[in-house]
N, C-alpha and C positions, 0 to 999 in steps of 0.2 A: 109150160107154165104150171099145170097143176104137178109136175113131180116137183118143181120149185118150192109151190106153196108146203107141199106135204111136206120137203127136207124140212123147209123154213117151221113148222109147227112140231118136227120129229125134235129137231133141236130145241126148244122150248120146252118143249116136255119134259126134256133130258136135266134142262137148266133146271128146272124150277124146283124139282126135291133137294138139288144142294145151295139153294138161294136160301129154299126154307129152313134149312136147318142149321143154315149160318147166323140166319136173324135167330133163331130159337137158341142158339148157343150162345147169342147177348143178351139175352130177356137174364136182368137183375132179382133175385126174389128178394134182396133186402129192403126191408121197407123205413125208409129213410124221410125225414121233413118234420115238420112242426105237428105235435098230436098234443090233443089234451081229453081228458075223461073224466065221468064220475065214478063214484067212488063209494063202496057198501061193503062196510069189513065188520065181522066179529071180533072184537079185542078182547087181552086178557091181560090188564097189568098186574104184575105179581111182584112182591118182597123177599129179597132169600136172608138167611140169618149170614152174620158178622164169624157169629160163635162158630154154627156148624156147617160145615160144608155140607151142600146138596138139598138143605130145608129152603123150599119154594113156600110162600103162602102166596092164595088169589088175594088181590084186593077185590074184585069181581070181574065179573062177563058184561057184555053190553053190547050193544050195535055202533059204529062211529060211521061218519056222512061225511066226506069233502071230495076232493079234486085232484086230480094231476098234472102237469103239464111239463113237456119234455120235448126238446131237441135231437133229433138218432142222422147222424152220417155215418153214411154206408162207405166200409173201409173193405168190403171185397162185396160179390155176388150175393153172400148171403148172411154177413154180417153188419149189426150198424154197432154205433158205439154214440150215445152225446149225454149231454147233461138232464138231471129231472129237478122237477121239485114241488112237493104234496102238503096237502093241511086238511084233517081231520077231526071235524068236534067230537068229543067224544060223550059219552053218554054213562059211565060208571061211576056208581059211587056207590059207599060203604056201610054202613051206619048201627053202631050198637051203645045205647047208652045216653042217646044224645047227643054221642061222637060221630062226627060224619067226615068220612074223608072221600073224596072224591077226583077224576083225572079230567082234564080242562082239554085244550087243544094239544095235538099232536101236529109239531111240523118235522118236515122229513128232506132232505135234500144229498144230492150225489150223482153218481155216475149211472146210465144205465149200458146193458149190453143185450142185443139180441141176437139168438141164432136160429136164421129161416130153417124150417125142416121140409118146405112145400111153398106155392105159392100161395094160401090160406095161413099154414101153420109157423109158429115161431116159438123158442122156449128164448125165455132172457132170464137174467138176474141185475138188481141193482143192491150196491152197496155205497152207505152215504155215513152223513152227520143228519143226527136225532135230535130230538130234543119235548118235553110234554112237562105241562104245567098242572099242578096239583094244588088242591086246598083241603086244607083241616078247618074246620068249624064245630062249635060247642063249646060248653061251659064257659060262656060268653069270649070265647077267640074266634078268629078269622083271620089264619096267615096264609098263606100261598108259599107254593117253593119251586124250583123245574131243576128239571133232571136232566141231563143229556150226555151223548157219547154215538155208540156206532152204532148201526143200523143196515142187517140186508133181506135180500126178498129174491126169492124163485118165484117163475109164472107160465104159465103159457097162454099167448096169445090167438084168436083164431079172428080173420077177418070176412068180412059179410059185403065183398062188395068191394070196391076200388076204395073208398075212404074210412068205413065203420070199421071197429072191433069188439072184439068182448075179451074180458081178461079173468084169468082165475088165478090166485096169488096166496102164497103164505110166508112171513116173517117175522123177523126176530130183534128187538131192540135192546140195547143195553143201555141205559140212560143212568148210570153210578146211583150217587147217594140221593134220596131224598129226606129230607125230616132226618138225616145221617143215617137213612135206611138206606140198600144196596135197591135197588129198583130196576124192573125188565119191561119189557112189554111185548107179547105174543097176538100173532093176527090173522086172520084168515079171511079172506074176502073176493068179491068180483069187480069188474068192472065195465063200462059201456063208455067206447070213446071215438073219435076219429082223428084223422092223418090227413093235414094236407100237404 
């Protein structure tokens, strides 16, 4: 009986390193489901000239405050792929003379893509449609105009936990004419969100 028991535990032993390593070779690190976050960027909308190629001017710097919210299916182990879409007040505005021009809300939507490098780490990029609304005031005017066109973003995400993350991000908007100016928007920010 006890040479029994002992075969019977010698084999178990034996099992259990490739039992464990079968389950550890299904463990997905794509992080897939419904996630939304906020949202804490430095913006830089800027004007380039018509005439010369390569003249950027700022319209200014500022801080802008909104949200994210995005869909990711995991299309292997360690990639997801789904739809986003973000809205940002923004906080800039210009003003010499009187003249004050300023940038209003920024919406942003498209595609995202992530790729796990870890079970914490992930770098993604999304590339979308843009779009940011503007106004001119003084010398008793008050119009409004929006801009929009393409928009993408690199980041890396690092998560804290089965559902939190934190995101660190920079991109790049092209939103055409405003006022029949060519108009961009440059950004740099973090983020705090979760994944259910």
């Amino acid at each position: 009986m006890k040479k029994l028991i002992l075969a019977t535990a010698l084999g178990a032993a034996m099992a259990s390193p490739a039992f464990a390593q079968e389950e550890t070779g299904n463990t997905s690190m794509a992080r897939d489901g419904f996630r939304i976050e906020a949202r804490a960027t430095y913006e830089t909308p800027t004007v380039s000239s018509i005439e010369e190629e390569g003249d950027v001017f700022k319209i200014g710097s500022a801080f802008a405050f909104g949200g994210e919210a995005g869909y990711d299916f995991a299309v292997s182990d360690t990639v997801v792929v789904g739809p986003y879409a973000q809205y940002e007040f923004s906080t800039v505005e210009s003003c010499e003379e009187g003249l004050c021009l300023s940038a209003d809300g920024y919406l942003e939507a498209g595609l995202h893509v992530g790729l796990a490098t870890s079970i914490d780490g992930q770098f993604y990029g999304k590339v979308g449609y843009a779009e940011q609304d503007y106004t001119f005031e003084g010398a008793g005017l008050d119009v409004s105009d929006k801009g929009s066109g393409f928009a993408f973003a690199l980041g890396y995400e690092h998560s804290f936990g089965a559902n939190f993350y934190g995101r660190v991000e920079g991109g790049y908007a092209d939103l055409g004419e405003v006022f029949t100016i060519n108009t961009q928007r440059r950004h740099f920010g973090v983020a705090l969100g979760a994944r259910f």
